[in-house]
C-alpha positions in Angstrom: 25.2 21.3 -0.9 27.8 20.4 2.0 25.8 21.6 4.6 22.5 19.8 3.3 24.5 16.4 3.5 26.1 16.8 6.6 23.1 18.0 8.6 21.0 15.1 6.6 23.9 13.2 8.4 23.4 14.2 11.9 19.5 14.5 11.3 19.7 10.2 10.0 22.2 9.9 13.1 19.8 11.4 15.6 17.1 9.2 14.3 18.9 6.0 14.4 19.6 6.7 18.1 15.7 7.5 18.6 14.5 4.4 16.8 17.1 2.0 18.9 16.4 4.1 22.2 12.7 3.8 21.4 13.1 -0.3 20.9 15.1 -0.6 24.1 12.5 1.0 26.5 9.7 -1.2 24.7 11.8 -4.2 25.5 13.0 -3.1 29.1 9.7 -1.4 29.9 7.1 -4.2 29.5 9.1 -6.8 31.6 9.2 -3.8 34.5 5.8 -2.8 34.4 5.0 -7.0 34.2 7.0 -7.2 37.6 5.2 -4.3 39.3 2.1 -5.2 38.3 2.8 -9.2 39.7 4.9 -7.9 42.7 4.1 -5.8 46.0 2.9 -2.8 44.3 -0.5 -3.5 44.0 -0.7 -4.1 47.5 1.0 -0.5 48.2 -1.7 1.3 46.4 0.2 1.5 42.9 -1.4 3.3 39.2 -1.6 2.3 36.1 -2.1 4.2 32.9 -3.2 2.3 29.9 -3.4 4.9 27.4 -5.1 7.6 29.0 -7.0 5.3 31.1 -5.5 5.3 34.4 -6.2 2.2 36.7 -5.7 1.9 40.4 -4.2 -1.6 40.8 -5.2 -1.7 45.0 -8.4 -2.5 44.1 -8.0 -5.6 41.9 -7.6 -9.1 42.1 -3.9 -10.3 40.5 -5.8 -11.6 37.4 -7.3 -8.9 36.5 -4.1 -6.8 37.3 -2.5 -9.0 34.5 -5.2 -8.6 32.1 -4.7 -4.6 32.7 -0.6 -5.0 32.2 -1.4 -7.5 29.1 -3.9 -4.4 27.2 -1.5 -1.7 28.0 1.6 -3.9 26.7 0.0 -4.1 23.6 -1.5 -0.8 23.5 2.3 -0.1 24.3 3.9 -2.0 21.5 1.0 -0.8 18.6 1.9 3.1 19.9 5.8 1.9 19.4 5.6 0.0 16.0 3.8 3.0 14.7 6.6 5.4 15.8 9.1 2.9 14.4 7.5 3.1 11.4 7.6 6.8 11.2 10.6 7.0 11.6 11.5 4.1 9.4 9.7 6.7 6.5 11.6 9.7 7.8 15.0 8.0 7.4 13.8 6.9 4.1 13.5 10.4 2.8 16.4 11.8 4.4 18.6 9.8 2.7 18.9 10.8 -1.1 19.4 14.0 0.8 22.4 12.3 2.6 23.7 11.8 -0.8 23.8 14.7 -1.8 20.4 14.5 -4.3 17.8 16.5 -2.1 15.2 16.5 -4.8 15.7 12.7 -5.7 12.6 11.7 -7.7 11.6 9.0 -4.7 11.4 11.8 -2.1 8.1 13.7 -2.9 6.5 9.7 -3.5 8.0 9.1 0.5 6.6 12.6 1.8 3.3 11.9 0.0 3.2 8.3 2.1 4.5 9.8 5.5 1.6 12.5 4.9 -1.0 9.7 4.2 0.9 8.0 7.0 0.3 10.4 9.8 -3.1 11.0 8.6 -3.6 7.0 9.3 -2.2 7.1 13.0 -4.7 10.6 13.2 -7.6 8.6 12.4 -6.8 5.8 14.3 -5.7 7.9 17.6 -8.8 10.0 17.5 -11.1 6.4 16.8 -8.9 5.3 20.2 -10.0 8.6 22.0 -13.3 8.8 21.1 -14.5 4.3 21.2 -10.9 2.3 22.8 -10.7 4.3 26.0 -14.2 3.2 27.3 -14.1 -0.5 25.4 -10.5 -0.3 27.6 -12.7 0.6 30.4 -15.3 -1.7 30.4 -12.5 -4.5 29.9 -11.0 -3.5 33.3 -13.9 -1.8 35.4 -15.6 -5.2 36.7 -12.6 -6.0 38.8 -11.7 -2.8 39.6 -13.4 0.0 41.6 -11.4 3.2 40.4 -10.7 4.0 36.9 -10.7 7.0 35.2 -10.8 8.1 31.6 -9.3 10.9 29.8 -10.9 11.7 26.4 -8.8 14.5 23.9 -8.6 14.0 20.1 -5.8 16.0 18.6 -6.0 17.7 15.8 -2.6 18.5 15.2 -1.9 15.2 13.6 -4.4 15.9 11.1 -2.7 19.7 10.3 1.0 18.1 10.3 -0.5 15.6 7.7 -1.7 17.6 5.6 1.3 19.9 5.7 3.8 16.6 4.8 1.7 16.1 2.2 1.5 19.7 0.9 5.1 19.8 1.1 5.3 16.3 -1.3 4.1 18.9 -4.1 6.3 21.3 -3.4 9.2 18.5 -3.6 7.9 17.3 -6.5 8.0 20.9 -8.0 11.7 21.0 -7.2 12.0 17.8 -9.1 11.1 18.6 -11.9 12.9 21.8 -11.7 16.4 20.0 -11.2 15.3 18.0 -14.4 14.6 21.1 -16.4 18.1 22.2 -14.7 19.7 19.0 -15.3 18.6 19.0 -19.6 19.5 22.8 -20.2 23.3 21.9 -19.4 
């Protein structure tokens, strides 16, 4: 049970660091690409990728260079909150596990969310592959003359939710087994 809580530890310790390191690039990573986009780059032939869409700034006017920076800052800060949020849930169900009470009755409810969860961002990424990447494009292409679109839905997101949420039953199994342990003695 000592080794369960201490690697929960370092496993809650590494995702703390990943959440804050995550945070810091948003903040320090919008202002930078804001500065590039509204400096000499553009004039130097400089490339922009707004999620998967990648735009060559040479060829537009500083307006529309803004509007470009403005769609991937929020495409930027959706892609972040959601990772946040992840790892906001992952935290969550680590941490009866910290405590030393791996099969907690909240952590099969917090596996069954993180599993609906990453089914959510699956949907919502593969909607953004399939319809956002041209809308993107059509936002951009009158004021520029080179842009080009990658289009890949992954299905892995879809397998790795429905694993977490497989894995919710099996944790609930392993409640109810600690409770059956927990009345025989």
């Amino acid at each position: 049970m000592e080794k369960l809580t201490r690697t929960a530890r370092v496993i809650n310790n590494v995702l703390t660091v990943v959440l804050w390191i995550t945070i810091a690039s948003f903040v320090f990573m919008v202002p930078a690409q804001y500065m590039a986009v509204t400096g000499g780059d553009i004039a130097e032939g400089g490339w922009m990728r707004i999620g998967g869409v990648t735009v060559n700034l040479s060829n537009m006017t500083q307006g529309a260079a803004v509007r470009a920076w403005a769609i991937s800052s929020v495409l930027y800060g959706i892609m972040t909150a959601a990772f946040c949020v992840g790892i906001v849930m992952l935290r969550r169900i680590i941490k009866p596990m910290r405590d030393g009470k791996p099969f907690d009755s909240a952590v099969s409810e917090r596996l069954r969310r993180l599993g609906w969860y990453s089914l959510i961002c699956g949907v919502i990424s593969a909607l953004y592959e399939l319809f956002g990447k041209n809308i993107i494009m059509r936002l951009i292409m009158p004021s520029s003359g080179t842009v080009s679109v990658e289009h890949n839905v992954n299905i892995w997101l879809f397998l790795i939710a429905s694993l977490i949420y497989l894995f919710s039953y099996i944790f609930r199994y392993g409640e109810e087994l600690q409770q059956l342990s927990d009345e025989t003695l």
